[in-house]
N, C-alpha and C positions, 0 to 999 in steps of 0.2 A: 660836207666834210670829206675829204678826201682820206686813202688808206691810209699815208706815212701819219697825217694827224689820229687817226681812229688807233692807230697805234701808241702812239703817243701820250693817246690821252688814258688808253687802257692800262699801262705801264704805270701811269701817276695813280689811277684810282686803287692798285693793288699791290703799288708798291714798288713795284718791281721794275729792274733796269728795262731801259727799253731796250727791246732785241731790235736791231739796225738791218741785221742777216740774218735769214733762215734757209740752214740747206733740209732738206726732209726727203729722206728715202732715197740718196741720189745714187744712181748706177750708170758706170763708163764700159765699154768696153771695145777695144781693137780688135774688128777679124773675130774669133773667138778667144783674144784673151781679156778675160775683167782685170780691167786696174784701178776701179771705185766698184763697190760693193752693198750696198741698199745702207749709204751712210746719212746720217744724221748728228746737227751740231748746229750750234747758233752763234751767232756775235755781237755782244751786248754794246748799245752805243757807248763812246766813251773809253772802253775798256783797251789792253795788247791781248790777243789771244795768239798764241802759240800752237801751230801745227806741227807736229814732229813724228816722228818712226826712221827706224833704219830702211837701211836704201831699198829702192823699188817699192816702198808703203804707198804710195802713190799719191803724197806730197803737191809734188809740184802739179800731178792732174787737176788735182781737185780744186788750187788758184787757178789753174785753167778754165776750170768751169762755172769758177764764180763769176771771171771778168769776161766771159762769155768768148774764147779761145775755142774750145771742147763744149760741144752740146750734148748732153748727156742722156741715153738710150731710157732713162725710167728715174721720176724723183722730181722735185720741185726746188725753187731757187726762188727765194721772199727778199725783195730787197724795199726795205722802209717802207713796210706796206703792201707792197703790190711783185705779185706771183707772175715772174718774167717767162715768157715763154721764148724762143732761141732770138740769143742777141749776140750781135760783133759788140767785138773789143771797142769800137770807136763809140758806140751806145753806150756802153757801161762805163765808159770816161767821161761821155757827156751828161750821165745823170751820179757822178762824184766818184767814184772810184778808180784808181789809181795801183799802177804796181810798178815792181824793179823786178830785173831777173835773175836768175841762179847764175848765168852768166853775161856778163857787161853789154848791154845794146844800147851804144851809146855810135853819135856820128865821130868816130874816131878825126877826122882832118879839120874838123870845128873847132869853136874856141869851147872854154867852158861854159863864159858867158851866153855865147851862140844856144850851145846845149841845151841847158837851163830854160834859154828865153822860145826854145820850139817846145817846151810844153806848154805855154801859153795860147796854142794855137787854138784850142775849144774855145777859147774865152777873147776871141779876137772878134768884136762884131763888126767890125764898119766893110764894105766891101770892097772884092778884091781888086777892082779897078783903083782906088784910093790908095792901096800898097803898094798897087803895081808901082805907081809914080809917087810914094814917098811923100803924099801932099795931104793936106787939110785936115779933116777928120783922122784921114789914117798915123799921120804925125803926132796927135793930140794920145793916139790910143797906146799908138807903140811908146810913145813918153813914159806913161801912164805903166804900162806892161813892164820897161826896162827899169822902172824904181821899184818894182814889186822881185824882181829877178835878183837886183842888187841887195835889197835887203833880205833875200834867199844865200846869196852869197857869202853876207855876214853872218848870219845864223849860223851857216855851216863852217865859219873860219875858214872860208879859201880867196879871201879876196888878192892872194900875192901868188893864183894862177887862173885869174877870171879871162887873160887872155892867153893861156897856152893852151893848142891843139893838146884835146881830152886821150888821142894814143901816144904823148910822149910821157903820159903820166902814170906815176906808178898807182898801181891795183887798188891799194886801199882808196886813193884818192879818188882814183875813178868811180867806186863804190859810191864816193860821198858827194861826184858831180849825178850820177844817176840818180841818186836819193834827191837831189837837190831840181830835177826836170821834174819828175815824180810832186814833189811838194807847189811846182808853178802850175802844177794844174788844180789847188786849191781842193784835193778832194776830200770826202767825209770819210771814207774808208780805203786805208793804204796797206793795201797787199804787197810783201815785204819777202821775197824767194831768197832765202841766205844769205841775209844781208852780211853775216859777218865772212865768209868764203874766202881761203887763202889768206886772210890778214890777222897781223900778228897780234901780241898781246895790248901793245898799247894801240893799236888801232883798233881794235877791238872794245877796247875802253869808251874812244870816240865816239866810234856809230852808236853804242848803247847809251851814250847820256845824250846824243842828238836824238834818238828814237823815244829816250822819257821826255823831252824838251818837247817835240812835237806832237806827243800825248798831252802832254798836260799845258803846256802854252796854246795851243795851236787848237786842241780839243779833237784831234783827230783821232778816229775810230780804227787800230792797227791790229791787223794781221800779218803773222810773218811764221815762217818756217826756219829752223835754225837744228843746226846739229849741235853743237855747244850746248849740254844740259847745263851747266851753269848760268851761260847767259841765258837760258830761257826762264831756269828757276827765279835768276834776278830782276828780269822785264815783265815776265808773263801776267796779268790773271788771274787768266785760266787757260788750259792745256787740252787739245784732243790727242790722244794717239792714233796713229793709224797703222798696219803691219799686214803686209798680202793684200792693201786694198780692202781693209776691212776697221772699223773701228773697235779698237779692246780696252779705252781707257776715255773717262774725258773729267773734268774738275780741276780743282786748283793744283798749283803745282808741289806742293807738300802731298795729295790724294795722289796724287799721279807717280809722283817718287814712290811712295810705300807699296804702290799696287804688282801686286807679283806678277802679272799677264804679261804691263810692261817693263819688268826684271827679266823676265823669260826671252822677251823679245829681242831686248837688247842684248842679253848675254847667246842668243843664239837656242838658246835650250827648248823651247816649244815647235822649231824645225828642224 
């Protein structure tokens, strides 16, 4: 029996969600400044959990160091199972994990379709002699990959810009072709850095009923960072707080509202 089962199966006999993530004691730090701090927080399969603090809480480090970006100086990183010791980005996408960034890294002169279809790349098996020349096997697989891309397409209601270069499009939408490369990698846990950033109110609407869609359609395990306390209140959970690189809050999002450390922190009053 391998760990993600031995987990699994501990979760059913006690009831309890299966935890998917476990960060434990984790500490970052640049040079001598800390911007993670001996933090701890889990992410139950299944679940949106919400990362949030005012700026410089150190947010975006710590999706850092989940998808193995940032290797972290002290603390442990449990992913379904089994305790990672230092991994690249391209490791922790080839064993399901997935993210977007705070700001759009997308092949701007591509199509959208294009976009889309280069997250498919983990999952492309036949070799690359066969791609090189568009034949046999490799033809069968890309078939295969461009009907999984399109019905990405649809999900996301963008099919009336699957060929327009992803830099002549406005922001929200490029939000929503980057969320859509992100989900052709099929991953179990989708790390989500401000997904709603710069867009307005009804785009804002959008990504969050696309973000419950692929929770509960799709069953994917989501994490994301969001300034909007509303939207977080509406998608989340459960909530960590984080402020100065250190954790002062974590529970569901009505616990997390009422807690005075993070009233403090947001209103400025504790610094």
């Amino acid at each position: 029996m391998n760990a993600a089962t031995e987990t699994a199966v501990a979760a059913e006999a006690t009831g309890e969600p299966e935890v998917m993530l476990k960060v434990e004691n984790v500490s970052l730090s640049f040079g001598g400044v800390r911007a993670i701090t001996n933090i701890s927080f889990d992410i139950r399969k299944g679940e949106i959990r919400a990362i949030i603090g005012p700026n410089g809480a150190g947010k975006t480090s710590m999706l850092n160091v989940i998808n193995g970006f940032y290797h972290p100086q002290e603390g442990v990183i449990t992913f379904k199972g089994a305790a990672r010791s230092k991994m690249r980005p391209y490791e922790a996408a080839s064993q399901g994990i997935a993210r977007t960034f705070q700001n759009v890294a997308l092949f701007k002169g591509m199509s959208t379709l294009d976009n889309i279809m280069s997250g498919r790349t983990l999952l492309m098996k036949k070799h690359f002699f066969w791609h090189l020349f568009h034949y046999g096997p490799a033809r069968t697989e890309e078939i295969e990959h461009r009907r999984k891309v399109e019905e990405i397409i649809d999900f996301l209601e963008i099919q009336h810009i699957r060929r327009a270069p992803v830099g002549r499009l406005p922001y929200g939408l490029q939000k929503r072709v980057e969320l859509g490369r992100a989900l052709a990698m099929e991953p179990e846990l989708l790390l989500l850095d401000e997904p709603m950033a710069g867009m307005n109110l009804e785009e804002k609407e959008d990504m969050s009923r696309f973000i419950l869609d692929v929770n509960s359609q799709f069953g994917t395990t989501i994490a994301l960072i969001e300034h909007d306390m509303g939207v977080v209140m509406d998608l989340s959970d459960r909530v960590v707080v984080l402020d100065y690189g250190k954790k002062i809050a974590d529970g569901t999002p009505e616990e997390v509202q009422a807690n005075q450390d993070v009233i403090d922190a947001y209103l400025g009053v504790s610094h």
